[in-house]
Phi, psi and omega in degrees: 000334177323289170332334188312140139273153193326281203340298157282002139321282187322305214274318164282342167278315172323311169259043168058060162276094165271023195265328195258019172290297175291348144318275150009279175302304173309293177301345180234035213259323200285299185268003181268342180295269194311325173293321201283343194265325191281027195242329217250145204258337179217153188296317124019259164321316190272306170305343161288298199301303181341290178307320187312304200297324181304315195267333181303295194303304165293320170303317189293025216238357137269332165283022172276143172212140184287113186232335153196187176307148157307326187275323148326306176320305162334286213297313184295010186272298187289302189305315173318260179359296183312284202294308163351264189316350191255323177317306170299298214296121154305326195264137161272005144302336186257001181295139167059040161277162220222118133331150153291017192283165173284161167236352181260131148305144151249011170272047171237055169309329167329277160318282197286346172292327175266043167260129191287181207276295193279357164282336184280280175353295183314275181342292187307318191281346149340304186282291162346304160291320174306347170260010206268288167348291206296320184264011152263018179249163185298147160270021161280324172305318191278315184299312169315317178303290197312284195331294175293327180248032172246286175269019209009067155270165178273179188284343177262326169303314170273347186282352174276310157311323163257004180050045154231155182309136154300341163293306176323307174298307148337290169333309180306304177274337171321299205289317165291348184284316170278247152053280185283008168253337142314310176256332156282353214260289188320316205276299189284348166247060158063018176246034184281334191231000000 
């Protein structure tokens, strides 16, 4: 069942295989989590939002059609959500600030036992600018980005999901793409603090 593709995953859950919901659930569980904490002003907020589209997705799991990838399907659930919730929220100041959540998986123990202490250090502090980065971008900018290097979705995937043209989406990550290569390029030549 590993081998599935979601779709037909989805389409066997549907007819209530929950062996193949929890396939499903396993394979997207990680980056759809990591899209909502760089997304989300608290871990806190990003694990609500996290449940919700998992409890959406099962109330909704008949009215699913294959129509495009699952993960599309996905996103758009969390992108509703996200915009829901920011929607209630009054102030637009408080939108999209990145969590304290990691930005690297660590379950590649493999890779990090041969890293020495100060390669680990190196790393962590990377990561750290790269999160620093990530909450200086506009937030249309940051989304198209998570979308595309969180969830790989493709540009037509995500210009459907957020209902803009792919040159627009394109843009989005061009300018965010300059934007975080500009500001780690600053950060590493000691001008981070």
């Amino acid at each position: 069942m590993n081998n599935l593709a979601d779709e037909i995953l989805m389409q066997h859950y549907i007819q209530g295989d929950m062996n193949a919901f929890n396939v499903l659930y396993m394979r997207h569980k990680n980056s759809l989590y990591r899209y909502f904490t760089r997304q989300c002003a608290s871990v806190a907020l990003a694990e609500e939002l996290f449940q919700q589209v998992w409890v959406k997705l099962i109330n909704a799991r008949h009215r699913y059609k294959v129509s495009s990838k699952f993960s599309t399907y996905l996103y758009h659930i969390a992108h509703n959500e996200l915009v829901d919730y920011y929607r209630r929220q009054s102030t637009e100041n408080k939108v999209m600030q990145s969590s304290s959540a990691q930005l690297i998986d660590h379950d590649d123990t493999a890779e990090q036992d041969l890293l020495t202490p100060d390669d680990v250090l190196h790393q962590q502090h990377k990561v750290q600018q790269l999160k620093q980065c990530l909450e200086q971008l506009p937030r249309d900018q940051k989304e198209a980005f998570l979308l595309k290097h969180e969830a790989s979705l493709t540009l037509s995937e995500i210009g459907h999901l957020l209902s803009e043209p792919n040159e627009g989406i394109k843009s989005r990550i061009r300018y965010a793409l300059s934007k975080l290569k500009h500001c780690l390029s600053s950060k590493i030549g000691g001008n981070d603090e």
